[in-house]
C-alpha positions as CSV (number, residue, x, y, z in Angstrom):
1,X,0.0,0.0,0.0
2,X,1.1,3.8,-1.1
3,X,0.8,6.3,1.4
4,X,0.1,9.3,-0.3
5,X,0.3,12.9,0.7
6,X,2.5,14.9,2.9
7,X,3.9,14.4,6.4
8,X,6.0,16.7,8.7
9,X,9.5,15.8,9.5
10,X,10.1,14.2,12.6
11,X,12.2,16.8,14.1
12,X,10.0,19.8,12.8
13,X,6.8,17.6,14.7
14,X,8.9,18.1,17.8
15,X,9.8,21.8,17.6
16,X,6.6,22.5,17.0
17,X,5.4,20.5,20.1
18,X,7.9,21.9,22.2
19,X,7.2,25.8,21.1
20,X,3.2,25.0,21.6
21,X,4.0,23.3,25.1
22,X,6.6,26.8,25.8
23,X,3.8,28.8,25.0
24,X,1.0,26.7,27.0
25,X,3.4,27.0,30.2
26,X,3.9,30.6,29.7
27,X,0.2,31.4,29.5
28,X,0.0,28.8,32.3
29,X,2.4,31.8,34.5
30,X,0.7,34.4,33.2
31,X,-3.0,33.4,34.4
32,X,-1.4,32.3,38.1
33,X,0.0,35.6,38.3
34,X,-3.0,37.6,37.3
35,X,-4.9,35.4,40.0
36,X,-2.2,36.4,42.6
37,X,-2.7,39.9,41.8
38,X,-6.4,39.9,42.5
39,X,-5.7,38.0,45.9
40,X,-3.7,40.7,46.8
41,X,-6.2,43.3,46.6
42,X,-9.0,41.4,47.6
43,X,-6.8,41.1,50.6
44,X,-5.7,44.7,50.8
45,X,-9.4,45.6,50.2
46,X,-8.5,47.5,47.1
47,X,-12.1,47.6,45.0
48,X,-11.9,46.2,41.3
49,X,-14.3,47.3,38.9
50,X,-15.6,45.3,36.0
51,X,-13.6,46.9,33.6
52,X,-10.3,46.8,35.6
53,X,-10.9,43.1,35.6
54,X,-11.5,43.1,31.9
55,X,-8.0,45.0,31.6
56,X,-6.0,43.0,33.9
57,X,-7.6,39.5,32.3
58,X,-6.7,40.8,28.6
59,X,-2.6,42.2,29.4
60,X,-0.5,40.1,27.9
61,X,2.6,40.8,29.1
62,X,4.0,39.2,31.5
63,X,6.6,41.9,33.1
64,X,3.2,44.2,33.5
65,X,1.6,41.9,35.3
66,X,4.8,41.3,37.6
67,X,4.8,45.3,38.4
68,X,1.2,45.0,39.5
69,X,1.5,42.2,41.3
70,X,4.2,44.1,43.2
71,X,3.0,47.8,43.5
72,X,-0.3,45.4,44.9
73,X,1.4,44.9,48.0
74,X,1.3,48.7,48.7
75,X,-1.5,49.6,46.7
76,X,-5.0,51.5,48.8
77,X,-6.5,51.7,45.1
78,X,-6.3,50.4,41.7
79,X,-4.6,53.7,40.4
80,X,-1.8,52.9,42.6
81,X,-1.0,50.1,40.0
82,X,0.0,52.4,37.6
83,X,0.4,51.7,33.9
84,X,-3.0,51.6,32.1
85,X,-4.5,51.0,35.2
86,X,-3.3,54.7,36.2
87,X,-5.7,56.1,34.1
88,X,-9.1,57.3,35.5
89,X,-12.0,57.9,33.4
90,X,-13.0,61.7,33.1
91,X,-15.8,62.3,36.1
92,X,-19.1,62.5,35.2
93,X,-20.8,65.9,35.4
């Protein structure tokens, strides 16, 4: 019997397993640390709004999240994170 059609070299297969499983851990890291930071300031009684949640849940990057998860431990209000989370919305009038 002819097998016909294409298959992946061996060693490409694996490279390509081993980046997906990289980038599975590192997501993995990324969601423990953005659970950590809301521990914090549910445990500093800092108040989270829906949207802040939104933004923390959608960062991406990794070092950000470490900086918030840090300035947490100090942090009285979400502001106090600084970065895009520095930013209040204009008051209403």
């Amino acid at each position: 019997m002819t097998r016909i059609g294409y298959s992946l070299p061996k060693d490409l297969l694996r490279r390509m397993a081993a980046r997906a499983e990289a980038e599975g851990r590192a997501e993995g890291r990324l969601i423990g640390m953005i659970g950590a930071l809301f521990h914090v300031l549910k445990a500093r009684g800092v108040e989270i709004s829906g949207e802040t949640r939104d933004t923390i849940r959608g960062c991406k990057d990794p070092a950000q999240v470490y900086r918030w998860v840090r300035r947490a431990a100090t942090a009285n209000r979400v502001e106090d994170l600084g970065g895009p989370l520095a930013r209040r919305p204009p008051s209403m009038m």
